[in-house]
C-alpha positions in Angstrom: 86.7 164.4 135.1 89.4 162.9 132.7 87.7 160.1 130.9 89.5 156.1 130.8 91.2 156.0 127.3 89.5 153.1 125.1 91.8 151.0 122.7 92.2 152.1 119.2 90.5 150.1 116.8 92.5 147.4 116.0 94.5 147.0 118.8 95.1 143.7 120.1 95.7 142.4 123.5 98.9 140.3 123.9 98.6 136.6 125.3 99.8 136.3 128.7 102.9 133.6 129.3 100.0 131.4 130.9 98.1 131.4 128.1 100.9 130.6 126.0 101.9 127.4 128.3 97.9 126.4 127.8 98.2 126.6 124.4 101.7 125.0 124.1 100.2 121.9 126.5 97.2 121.5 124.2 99.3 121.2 120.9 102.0 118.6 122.6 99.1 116.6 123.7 97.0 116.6 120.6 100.5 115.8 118.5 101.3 113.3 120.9 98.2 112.0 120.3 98.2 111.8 116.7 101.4 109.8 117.1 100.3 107.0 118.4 97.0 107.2 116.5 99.6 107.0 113.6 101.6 104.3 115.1 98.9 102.0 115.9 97.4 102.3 112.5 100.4 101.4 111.1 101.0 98.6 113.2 97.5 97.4 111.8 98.3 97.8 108.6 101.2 95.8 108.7 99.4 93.5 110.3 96.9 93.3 107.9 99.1 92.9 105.1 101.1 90.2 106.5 97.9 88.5 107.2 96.6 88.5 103.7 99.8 87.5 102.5 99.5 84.3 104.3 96.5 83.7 103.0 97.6 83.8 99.9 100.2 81.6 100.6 97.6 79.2 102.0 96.1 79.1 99.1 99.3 78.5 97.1 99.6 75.9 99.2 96.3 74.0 98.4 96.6 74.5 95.0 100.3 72.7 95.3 98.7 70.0 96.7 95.9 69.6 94.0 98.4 69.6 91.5 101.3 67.1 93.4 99.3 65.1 95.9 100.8 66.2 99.0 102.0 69.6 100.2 105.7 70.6 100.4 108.5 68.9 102.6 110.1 71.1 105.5 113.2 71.9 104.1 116.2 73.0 106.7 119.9 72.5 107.9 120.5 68.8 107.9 123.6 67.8 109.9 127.2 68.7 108.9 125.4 70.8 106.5 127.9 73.5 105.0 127.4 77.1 105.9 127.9 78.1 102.4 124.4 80.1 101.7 124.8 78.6 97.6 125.5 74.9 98.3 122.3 73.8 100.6 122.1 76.3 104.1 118.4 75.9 105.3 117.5 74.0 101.7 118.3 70.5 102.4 115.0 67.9 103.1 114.8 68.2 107.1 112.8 64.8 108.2 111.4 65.0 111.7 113.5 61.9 113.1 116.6 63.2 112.1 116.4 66.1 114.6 118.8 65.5 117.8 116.8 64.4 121.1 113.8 61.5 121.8 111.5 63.4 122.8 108.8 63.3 119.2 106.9 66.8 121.0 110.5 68.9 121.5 111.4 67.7 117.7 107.7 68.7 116.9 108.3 72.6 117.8 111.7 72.7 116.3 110.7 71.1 112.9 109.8 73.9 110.5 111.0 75.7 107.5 111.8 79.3 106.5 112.5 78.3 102.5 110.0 76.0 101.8 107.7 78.4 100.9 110.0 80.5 97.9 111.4 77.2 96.9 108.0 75.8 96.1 105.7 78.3 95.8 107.3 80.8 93.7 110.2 78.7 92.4 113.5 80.7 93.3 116.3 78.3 91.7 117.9 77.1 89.0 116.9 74.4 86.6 119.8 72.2 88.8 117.4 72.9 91.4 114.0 72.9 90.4 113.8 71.8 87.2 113.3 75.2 85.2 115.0 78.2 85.0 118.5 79.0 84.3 121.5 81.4 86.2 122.4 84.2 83.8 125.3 84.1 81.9 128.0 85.6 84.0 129.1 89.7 82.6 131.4 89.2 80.0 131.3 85.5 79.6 130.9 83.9 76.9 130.0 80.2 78.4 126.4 80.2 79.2 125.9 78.9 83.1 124.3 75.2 83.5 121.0 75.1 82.6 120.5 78.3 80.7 118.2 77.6 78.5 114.7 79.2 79.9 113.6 82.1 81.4 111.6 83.2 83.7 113.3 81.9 86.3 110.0 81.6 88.6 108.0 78.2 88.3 109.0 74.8 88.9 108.9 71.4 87.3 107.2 68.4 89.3 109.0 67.3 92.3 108.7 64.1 92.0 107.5 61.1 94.3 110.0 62.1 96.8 108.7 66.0 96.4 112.6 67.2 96.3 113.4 66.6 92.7 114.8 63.1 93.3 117.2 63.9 95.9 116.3 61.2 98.3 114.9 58.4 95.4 117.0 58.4 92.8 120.2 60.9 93.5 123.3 60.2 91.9 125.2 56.8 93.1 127.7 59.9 94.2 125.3 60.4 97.5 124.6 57.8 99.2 121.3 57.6 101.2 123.4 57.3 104.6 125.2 60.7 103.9 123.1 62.8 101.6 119.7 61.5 101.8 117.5 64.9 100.9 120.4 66.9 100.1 119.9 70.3 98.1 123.2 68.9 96.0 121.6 65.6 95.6 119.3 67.2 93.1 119.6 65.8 89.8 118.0 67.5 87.2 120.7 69.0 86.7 123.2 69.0 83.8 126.1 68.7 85.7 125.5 67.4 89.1 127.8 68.6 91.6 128.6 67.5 95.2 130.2 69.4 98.9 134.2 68.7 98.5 135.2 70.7 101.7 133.8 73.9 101.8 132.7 74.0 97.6 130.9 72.3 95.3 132.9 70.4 92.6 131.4 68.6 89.3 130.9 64.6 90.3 132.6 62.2 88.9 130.9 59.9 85.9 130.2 56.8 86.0 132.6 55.5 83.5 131.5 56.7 80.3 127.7 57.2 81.0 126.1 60.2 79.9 123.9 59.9 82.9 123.8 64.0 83.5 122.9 64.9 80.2 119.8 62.7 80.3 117.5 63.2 83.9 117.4 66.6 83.2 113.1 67.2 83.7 111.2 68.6 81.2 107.3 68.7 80.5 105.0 71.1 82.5 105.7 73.9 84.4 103.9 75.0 87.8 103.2 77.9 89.4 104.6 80.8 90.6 101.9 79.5 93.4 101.5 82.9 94.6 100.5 86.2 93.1 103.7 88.2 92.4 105.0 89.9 95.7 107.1 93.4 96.4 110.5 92.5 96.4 111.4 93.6 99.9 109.1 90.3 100.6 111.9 88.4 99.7 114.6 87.6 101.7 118.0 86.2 100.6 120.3 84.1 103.3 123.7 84.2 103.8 124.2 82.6 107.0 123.3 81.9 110.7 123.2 83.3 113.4 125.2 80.9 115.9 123.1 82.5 119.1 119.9 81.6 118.2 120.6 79.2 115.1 117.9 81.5 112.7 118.9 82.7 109.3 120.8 85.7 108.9 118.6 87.5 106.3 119.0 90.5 103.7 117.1 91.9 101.0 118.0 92.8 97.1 118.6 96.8 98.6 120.5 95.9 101.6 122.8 93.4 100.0 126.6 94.1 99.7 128.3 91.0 97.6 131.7 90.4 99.0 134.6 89.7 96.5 134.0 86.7 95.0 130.5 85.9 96.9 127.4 85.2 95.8 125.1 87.6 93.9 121.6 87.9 95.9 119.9 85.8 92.7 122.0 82.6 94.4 121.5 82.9 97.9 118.7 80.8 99.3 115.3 82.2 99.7 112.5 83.2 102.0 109.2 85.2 102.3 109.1 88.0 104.4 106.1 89.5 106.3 106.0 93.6 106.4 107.9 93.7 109.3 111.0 91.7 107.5 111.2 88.6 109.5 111.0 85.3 107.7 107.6 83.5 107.4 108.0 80.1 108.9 106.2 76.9 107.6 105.0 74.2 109.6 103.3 70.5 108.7 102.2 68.0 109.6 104.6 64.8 110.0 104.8 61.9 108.0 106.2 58.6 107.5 109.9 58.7 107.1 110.0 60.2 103.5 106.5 59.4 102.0 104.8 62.8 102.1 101.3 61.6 101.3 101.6 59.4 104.2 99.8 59.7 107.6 101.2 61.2 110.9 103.0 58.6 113.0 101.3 58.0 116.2 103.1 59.5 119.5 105.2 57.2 121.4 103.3 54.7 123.6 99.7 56.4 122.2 97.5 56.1 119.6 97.2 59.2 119.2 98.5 60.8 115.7 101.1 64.1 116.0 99.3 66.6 114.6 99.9 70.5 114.5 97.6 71.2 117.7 101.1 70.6 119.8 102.8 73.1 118.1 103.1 75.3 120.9 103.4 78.4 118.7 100.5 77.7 116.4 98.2 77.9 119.6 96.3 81.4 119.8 96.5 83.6 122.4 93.0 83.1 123.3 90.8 80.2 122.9 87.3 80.8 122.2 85.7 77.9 124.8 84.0 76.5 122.3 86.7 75.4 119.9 89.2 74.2 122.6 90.3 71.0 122.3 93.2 70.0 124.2 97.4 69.0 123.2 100.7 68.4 124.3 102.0 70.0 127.7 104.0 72.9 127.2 106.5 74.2 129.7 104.0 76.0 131.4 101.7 72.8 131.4 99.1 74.1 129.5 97.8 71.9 127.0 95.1 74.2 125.4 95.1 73.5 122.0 92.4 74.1 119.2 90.2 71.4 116.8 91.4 73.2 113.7 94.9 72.9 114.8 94.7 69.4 115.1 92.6 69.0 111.9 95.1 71.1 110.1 97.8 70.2 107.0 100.0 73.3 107.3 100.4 76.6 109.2 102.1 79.5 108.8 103.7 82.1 111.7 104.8 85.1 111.4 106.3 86.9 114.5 104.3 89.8 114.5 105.2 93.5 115.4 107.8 92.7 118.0 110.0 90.0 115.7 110.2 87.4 118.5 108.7 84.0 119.1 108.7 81.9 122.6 108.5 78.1 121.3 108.3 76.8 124.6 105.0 77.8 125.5 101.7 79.1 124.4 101.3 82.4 126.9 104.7 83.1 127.8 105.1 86.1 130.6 106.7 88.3 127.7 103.9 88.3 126.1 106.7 87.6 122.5 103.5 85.2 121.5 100.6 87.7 121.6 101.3 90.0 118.6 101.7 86.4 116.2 100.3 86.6 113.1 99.0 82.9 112.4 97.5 81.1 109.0 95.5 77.7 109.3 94.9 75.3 106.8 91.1 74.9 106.2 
């Protein structure tokens, strides 16, 4: 009887095509598994990262106001404002009554600041500006620019009483209060002052013979950088607005193409960036017409003073019970607000992974609110 042949040695069986399909499934769903493992640990990260920024920010912050006596003014667009990024877009002294509408909780959610935070806290500007630092002489000049007598350019001089370098106490007679009250070209520590003519800045007349820009220019102690040197894909230059949604149009040093005859990135106006390169926005709370060590005005027919816990925004997702405390109505007539909201100085938002903010409401059916990164004052 004719025996069954037995495989060599070494012979191998082949894998059948169902095998093959098992095998194939297995890798896709271990890969496809890894990905989002991957994805949502980098979405942590970032998250992480943005969030110890901002507290180092915060603590910038407190230290500014050890060393000043009040914390920084919300700088923005005042009205009429030109669009030209160098002469004042999103840099002028933007006072809570000045924006349009009655209604003090509308204003409330609207009034906050993208700049404030480089302009103070690091000290991106010139000496006109700040006080300290200089523009570099232009390639092949042989006219230094105004001012160019320091560098680093990072670090500012005191602000002043008015905390914007005398731009709404003492600008020059060329501003009046009515028209350029808190103006970024009111500034006047600067050599030659110079005012909007159009759509450019020109020098401003003298006063007769008076040497009066050759002696406010401020000297004594320099302060800050207020915060720990930062990658430079953290800061964001402007150079204009969008005219949907009214938010800066930003770029960074990498991504920035001058156009002929524009401004280098070093002049455009400046913001902080969180790790997903949207602008940090700064919120405080209100004060008396331009005193910034002065209280919070009381709401309309109240008592009560405005504080940060109606800032819609600022409001977390979810409230542990125990520190609700409750706020202004938002459109979804929720008024769950928090104690250390209303207790708080500043805070700082950042929009999170998904780059958009609802300002109407605290829970908003989008869920646009859920993934905000947010930094309290203690």
């Amino acid at each position: 009887m004719q025996q069954p042949r037995s495989n060599p040695v070494g012979a191998r069986r082949a894998f059948t095509l169902t095998e093959m399909l098992v095998v194939v499934a297995i890798l896709a769903l271990l890969i496809s598994t890894l990905f989002v493992a991957v994805n949502v640990a980098s979405r942590r990260t970032q998250s992480v990262k943005t969030q110890f920024l901002m507290g180092s920010i915060s603590s910038g912050l407190a230290q500014f106001n050890t060393d000043h006596g009040y914390y920084p003014p919300v700088l923005g667009r005042a009205p009429n404002a030109p669009t030209n990024p160098v002469q004042s877009l999103f840099r002028d002294v933007r006072r809570i009554g000045d924006l349009p509408g009655t209604n003090m909780i509308a204003k409330q959610q609207e009034w906050y600041s993208y700049t404030t935070l480089a302009e103070y806290l690091m000290g991106f500007g010139t000496r006109d500006q700040d006080g300290y630092g200089a523009l570099r002489r232009p390639s092949g000049s042989v006219q230094p620019e105004v001012g160019d007598r320091e560098f680093p350019t990072l670090g500012i001089r005191s602000p002043g009483r008015d905390g914007c370098w005398g731009a709404i106490d003492t600008p020059h007679p060329q501003f009046t209060a009515s028209a350029f009250s808190g103006r970024f070209v009111a500034r006047n520590p600067t050599f030659q002052p110079k005012y909007t003519s159009g759509n450019a800045q020109v020098d401003v007349p003298q006063p007769g013979n008076s040497a009066w820009n050759r002696v406010t220019s401020i000297e004594g102690r320099v302060y800050g950088p207020y915060i720990d040197s930062i990658d430079d894909r953290l800061v964001g230059g402007i150079t204009g607005v969008d005219s949907a949604t009214g938010r800066p149009i930003v770029v960074t040093s990498d991504s920035y193409i001058q156009p002929a005859g524009g401004p280098t990135f070093d002049q455009l106006p400046k913001t902080i960036l969180d790790y997903w390169g949207e602008p940090i926005a700064y919120y405080r709370t209100p004060y008396i017409d331009n005193d910034l060590r002065s209280n919070a005005p009381a709401l309309p027919n109240t008592t009560t003073p405005m504080s940060l816990g109606d800032i819609f925004v600022l409001r977390p997702w979810d409230v542990n019970e125990r520190e609700k405390s409750g706020g202004a109505l938002d459109a979804n007539d929720d008024n769950t607000s928090t104690a250390q909201l209303r207790s708080a100085a500043f805070a700082l938002v950042s929009s999170g992974r998904d780059r958009k903010i609802d300002r109407t409401v605290r829970r908003d059916v989008n869920e646009l609110n859920k993934d905000n990164v947010i930094e309290v004052s203690k």
